[in-house]
Each structure stands twice: as structure tokens, then as C-alpha cells.
N, C-alpha and C positions, 0 to 999 in steps of 0.2 A: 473175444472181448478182452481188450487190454485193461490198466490199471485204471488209467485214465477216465474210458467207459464207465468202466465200475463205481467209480468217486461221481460221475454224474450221475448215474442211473440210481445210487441208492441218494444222493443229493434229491432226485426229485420225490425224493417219496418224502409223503407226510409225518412219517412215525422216527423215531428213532432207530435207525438201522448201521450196518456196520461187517465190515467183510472180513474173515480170517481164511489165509491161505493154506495149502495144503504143509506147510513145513510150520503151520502154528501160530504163525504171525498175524497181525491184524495192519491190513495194508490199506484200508480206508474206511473213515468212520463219517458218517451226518453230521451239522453243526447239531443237532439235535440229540445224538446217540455223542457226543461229547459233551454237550452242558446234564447229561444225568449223571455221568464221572465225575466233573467238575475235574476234568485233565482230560489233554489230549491222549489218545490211548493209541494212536495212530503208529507202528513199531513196535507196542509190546506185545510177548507173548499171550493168546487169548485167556491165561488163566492166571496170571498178573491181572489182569484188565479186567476180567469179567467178578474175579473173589468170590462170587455167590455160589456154593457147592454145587444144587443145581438145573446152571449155568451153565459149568463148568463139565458139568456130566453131560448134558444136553448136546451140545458143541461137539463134545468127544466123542460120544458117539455117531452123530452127522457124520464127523471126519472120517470115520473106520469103517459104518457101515451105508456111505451115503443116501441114510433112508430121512426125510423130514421126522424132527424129534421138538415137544411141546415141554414148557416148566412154566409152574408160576415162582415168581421172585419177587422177593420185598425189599427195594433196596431205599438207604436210609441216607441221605446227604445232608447236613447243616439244621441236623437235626427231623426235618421231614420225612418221614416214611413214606414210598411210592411202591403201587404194588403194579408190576406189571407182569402179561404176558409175552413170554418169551417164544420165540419161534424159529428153527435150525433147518435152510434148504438148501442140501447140497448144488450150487452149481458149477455143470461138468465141459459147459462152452468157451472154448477160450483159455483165459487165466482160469482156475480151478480152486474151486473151494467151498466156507458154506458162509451163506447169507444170515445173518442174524437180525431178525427185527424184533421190536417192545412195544407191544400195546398197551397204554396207561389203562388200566383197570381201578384205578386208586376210586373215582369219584365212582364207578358203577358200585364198587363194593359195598364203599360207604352209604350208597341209596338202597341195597341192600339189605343192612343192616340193617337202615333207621326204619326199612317196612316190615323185617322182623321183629324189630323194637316197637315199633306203632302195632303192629296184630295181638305182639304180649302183651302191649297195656291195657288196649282195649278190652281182650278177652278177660285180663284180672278186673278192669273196671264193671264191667257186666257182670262178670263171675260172683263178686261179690255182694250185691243186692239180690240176685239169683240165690244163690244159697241160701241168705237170711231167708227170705217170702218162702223156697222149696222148707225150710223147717220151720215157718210157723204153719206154714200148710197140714204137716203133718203131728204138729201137736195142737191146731183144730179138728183135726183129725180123729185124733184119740182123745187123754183125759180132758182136753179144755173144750170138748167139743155144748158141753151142757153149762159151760161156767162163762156168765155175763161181760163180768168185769175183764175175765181173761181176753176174750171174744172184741170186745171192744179196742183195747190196749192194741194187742196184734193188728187186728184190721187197721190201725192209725199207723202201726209200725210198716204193714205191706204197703200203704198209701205213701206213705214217704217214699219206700225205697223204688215203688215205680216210680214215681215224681223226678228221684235220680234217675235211673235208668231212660226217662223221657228226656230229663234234660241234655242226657248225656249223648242218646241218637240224636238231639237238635245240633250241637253243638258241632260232632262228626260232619252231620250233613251240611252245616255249615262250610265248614271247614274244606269239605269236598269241593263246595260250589265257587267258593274264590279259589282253589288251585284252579280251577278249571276256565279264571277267569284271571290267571294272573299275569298275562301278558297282553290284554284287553287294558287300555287305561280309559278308564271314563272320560268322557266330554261333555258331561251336563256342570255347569258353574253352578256354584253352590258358594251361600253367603254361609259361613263358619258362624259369624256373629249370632245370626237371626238359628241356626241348628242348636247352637249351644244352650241358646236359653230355653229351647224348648225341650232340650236334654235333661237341664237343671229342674225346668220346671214338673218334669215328670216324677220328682227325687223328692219325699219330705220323709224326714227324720227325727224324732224327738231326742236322738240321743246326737246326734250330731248334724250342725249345721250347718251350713254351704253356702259360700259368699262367692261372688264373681267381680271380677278384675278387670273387663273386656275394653280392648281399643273403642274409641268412639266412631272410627271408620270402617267400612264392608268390610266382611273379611271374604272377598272372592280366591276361590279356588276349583280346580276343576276336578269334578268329584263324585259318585257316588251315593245320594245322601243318606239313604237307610243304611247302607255300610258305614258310615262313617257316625252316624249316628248310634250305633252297636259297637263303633271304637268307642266312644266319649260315656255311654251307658257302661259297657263293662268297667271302664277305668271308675268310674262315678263311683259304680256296685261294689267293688274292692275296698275302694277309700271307704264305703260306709262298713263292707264286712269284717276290715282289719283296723281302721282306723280306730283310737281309744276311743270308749266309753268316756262323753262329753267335752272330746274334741271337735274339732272345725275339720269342713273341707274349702280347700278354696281353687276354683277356674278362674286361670288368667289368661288372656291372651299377648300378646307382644309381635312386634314387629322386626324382621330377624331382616336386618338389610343385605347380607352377603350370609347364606350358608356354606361354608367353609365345604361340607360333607356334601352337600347337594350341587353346589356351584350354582344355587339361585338366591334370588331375593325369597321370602319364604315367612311364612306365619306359623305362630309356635303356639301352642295349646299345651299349657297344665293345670295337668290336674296332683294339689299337695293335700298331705295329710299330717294329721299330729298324733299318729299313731306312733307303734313302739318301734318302727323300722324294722330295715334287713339286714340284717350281716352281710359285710361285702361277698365274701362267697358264694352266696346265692343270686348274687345281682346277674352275672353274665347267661344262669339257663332261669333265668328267670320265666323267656318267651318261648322255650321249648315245650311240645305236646307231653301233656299229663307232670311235669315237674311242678311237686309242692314242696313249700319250705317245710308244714307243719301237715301231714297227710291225713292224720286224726282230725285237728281242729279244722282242714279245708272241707274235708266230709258232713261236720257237722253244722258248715255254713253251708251246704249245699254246692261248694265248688267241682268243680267237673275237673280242673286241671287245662283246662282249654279256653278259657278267656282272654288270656292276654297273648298267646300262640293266634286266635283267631285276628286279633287286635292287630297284632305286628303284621300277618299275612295280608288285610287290608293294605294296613301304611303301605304295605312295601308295591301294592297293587297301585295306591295312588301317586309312586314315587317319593315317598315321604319316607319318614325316617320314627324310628322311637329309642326314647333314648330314658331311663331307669336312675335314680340316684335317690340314696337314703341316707341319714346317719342314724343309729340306734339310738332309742329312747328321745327323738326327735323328731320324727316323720321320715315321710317319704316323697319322691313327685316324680310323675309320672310323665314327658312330654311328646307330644306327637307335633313332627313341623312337616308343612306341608310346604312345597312349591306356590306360588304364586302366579295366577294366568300371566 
């Protein structure tokens, strides 16, 4: 196998791959194993080229003891971190040397993570209602086991915290059921107009009121409706949990002739409030599982941490979009734009 060979044969592979020769040199690289350099490495020394220690070790000993040798490496270009696995096989046909290939592990890791991060949440989430009920149990137990008032109190306390813990496996379950539906797009049309007011009309409030804004034409979309109907409820339920004390909510709808983000014509749904807003900071994880801005006060509105995660996970099932904006001491609104059949 000449040079030549070589520069095809690691050409046709999908990963990034890359040859160094027995005297050190790196004598053919992938257009792929050169855009993770961001330079052509093609002539330099493998340990010029490769900089990650190792790499570096990995390679060297391929060359010395021509046995296949594994690294993982995190290398960092133009600011992004990419972690990949490395892989050193000596070959002895031909031209002579060791094959170096990188398998992106970046996205595995990171789903990784987020399912070690989704099991800790969960488990503090549950954890926590659990302990309360595990000690009132046990101080029904003992001294309050004969005292009325105590008895009552607690039992109201255990009643709530299952009521979390219930809402809180709805919520999971939920949540399970549209990933598992998230490359399914619905094809039942669904008029948005005729949803919304039924959405609205589910919702009275003496401390805050709710006006609607609705185009006077259909608002066809292809859709989902009890899903979509549980997007326009949670945003509702928010505006009423956060929104001030004898402020307004208000749903509007609008006509979105080119969505710029979607590349459709498109209908837009918000829902505003004239509560006390968000600090920009919180605006962009705003849709992430279990993120609250205020985790005391979400607790004791009954929030899960999952309502608008579940929210966004629809939009995104029915190609839609959601899109967040506050000023403090101002409100907030919340938009959901859908596609158009």
C-alpha cells in the first residue's frame, strides 16, 4: 500500500482519521481529521499535530510497540470543546505506520450527563416530600399519636406532599410519552381558535383576569389537540401562579406571514402577563427539566419544574417553536408559533 492508497482509503472513512509514518511524519490526513485542527497537519511531526499529551502517548506507543492503543481527548477549537475517542493501529502492509482515527463522543457524553442530571433531580425531587411524610409518620407515631389538632395538621401536610409527589410522576410520565412520540408529527388539523377558548374557558380567577385578542379567522394547524391543549393550560397556569396579584393575563393570537426561524407562514400564540418578570439570566434555561428561578416559592405554588420543559417538548413535536421575553417589573409572554397546514 503506497501513499496514494492510504489518502484514499482513510478518505473513505466517515470519522476523522489520519496516517503517521514510521519516521514520525504524518503523511495523510481526512478533509475531516483537518477541519478538527483547523490546519492542514499533512508534514508535521505527529506531536506538533496531535498537542494533546495523550495523544501524543497513545501514537508513541503504537509506533514502538505496534500493539492498537485507546485515549480519550478533549480538544478545544474556536472556543468549542469536542471530546473524542482516539484510536492507534499499527499498519504493517506496504507503506508502514499507525492509523489514527476520532470518534466524536461530544454529543454521547453530553446525553450522558443530562441522564445523570435528570435521575439526580428526580431522585431530590421525590426525596424530598418522602422525608417530610417519613417524619410526620413517625412523630404520629409517638408523642402526637393522642393529640387532635397535631393529627389533623400533619395529615393536611402528608396530603399535600403526596399531591406533589403525584403531580410530579404525571408530569415525568408525561414527558416520557412525547419523547417517545417526538419524531411522530401529528396529522389531525386542529382549529387553535376554537382550542384556545376552550383553554381560556377552563381558567377563572378572581385575582387575575384574562382577556383574549384572537384573529377572527381559523387558526388551522396540524396538531395534536390534547397536547397542545396542555401547552396553552400550562402557560395559562404560570401566568396565573406568577403573575401579580390583580393583574391581567392576556391571549392573543397573530398572523406570522413568513417565519423567519421556521421558513413557514405560521400562527403565533401568546400568552402575556403583568407580573413582576424574569431576569434575563434565567430566560434561556428557562425550558430545561426541573429549572426554577425561585425553588422555595415554585414549591409552594405546587410547581413540578416541568411545565414548560413539557411545553417546549410538544412545540418542538409539532415543529413549532417557543420563544420567552420579559422585562422586570413589567410582565412577561410567553409565545408558541406554529406552522400552518
Amino acid at each position: 500500500m503506497d501513499q496514494v492508497q492510504i489518502k484514499a482509503w482513510i478518505d473513505a472513512l466517515g470519522i476523522p482519521a489520519l496516517f503517521v509514518a514510521d519516521d514520525t511524519r504524518i503523511i495523510a490526513a481526512n478533509n475531516l481529521a483537518i477541519s478538527v485542527y483547523n490546519v492542514n497537519v499533512v508534514g508535521l511531526i505527529y506531536s506538533a499535530a496531535l498537542r494533546q499529551p495523550a495523544a501524543i502517548r497513545a501514537t508513541h506507543a503504537c509506533l514502538e510497540h505496534h500493539k492498537i492503543q485507546t485515549a480519550r481527548i478533549h480538544h478545544t477549537e474556536n472556543g468549542t470543546d469536542t471530546a473524542f475517542d482516539l484510536r492507534c493501529a499499527y499498519i504493517d502492509k506496504g507503506l508502514t505506520g499507525v492509523l489514527i482515527t476520532l470518534k466524536d463522543r461530544t454529543e454521547e457524553d453530553k446525553n450522558t450527563q443530562l441522564h445523570r442530571d435528570f435521575v439526580a433531580n428526580v431522585s431530590h425531587e421525590l426525596r424530598t416530600p418522602l422525608t417530610a411524610i417519613s417524619g410526620f409518620i413517625e412523630t404520629l407515631q409517638g408523642s402526637a399519636k393522642k393529640d387532635e389538632k397535631v393529627l389533623d395538621r400533619f395529615l393536611g401536610m402528608m396530603a399535600g406532599q403526596s399531591a406533589r409527589m403525584d403531580r410530579l410522576v404525571s408530569d415525568l410520565l408525561t414527558l416520557s410519552r412525547i419523547d417517545a412520540q417526538e419524531r411522530q408529527r401529528p396529522g389531525d388539523s386542529v382549529d387553535l381558535r376554537d382550542l384556545l377558548a376552550k383553554v381560556v374557558d377552563g381558567y377563572t380567577s378572581s385575582k387575575i383576569t384574562i382577556t383574549t385578542e384572537f384573529l377572527a379567522k381559523e387558526h388551522l394547524v396540524l396538531g395534536d389537540a390534547d397536547q397542545l391543549h396542555q401547552v396553552f393550560a400550562n402557560l395559562i397556569e404560570n401566568a396565573i401562579k406568577y403573575g401579580a396579584t390583580g393583574g391581567m393575563i392576556t391571549v392573543k393570537s397573530e398572523d406570522i406571514v413568513m417565519d423567519r426561524r421556521l421558513r413557514a407562514r405560521s400562527i403565533g400564540v401568546s400568552v402575556c402577563d403583568t407580573g413582576e418578570g424574569i431576569a434575563p439570566l434565567h430566560l434561556p434555561r428557562l425550558t430545561e427539566r426541573f429549572y426554577r428561578i425561585d425553588d422555595h416559592r415554585s414549591h409552594d405554588k405546587g410547581g413540578t419544574g416541568l411545565g414548560l420543559a413539557i411545553a417546549k417538548h410538544i412545540v418542538a413535536r409539532h415543529r413549532g417553536r417557543l420563544s420567552i421575553s420579559s422585562i422586570v417589573s413589567q410582565g412577561s409572554e410567553f409565545k408558541v408559533i406554529l406552522p400552518i397546514n
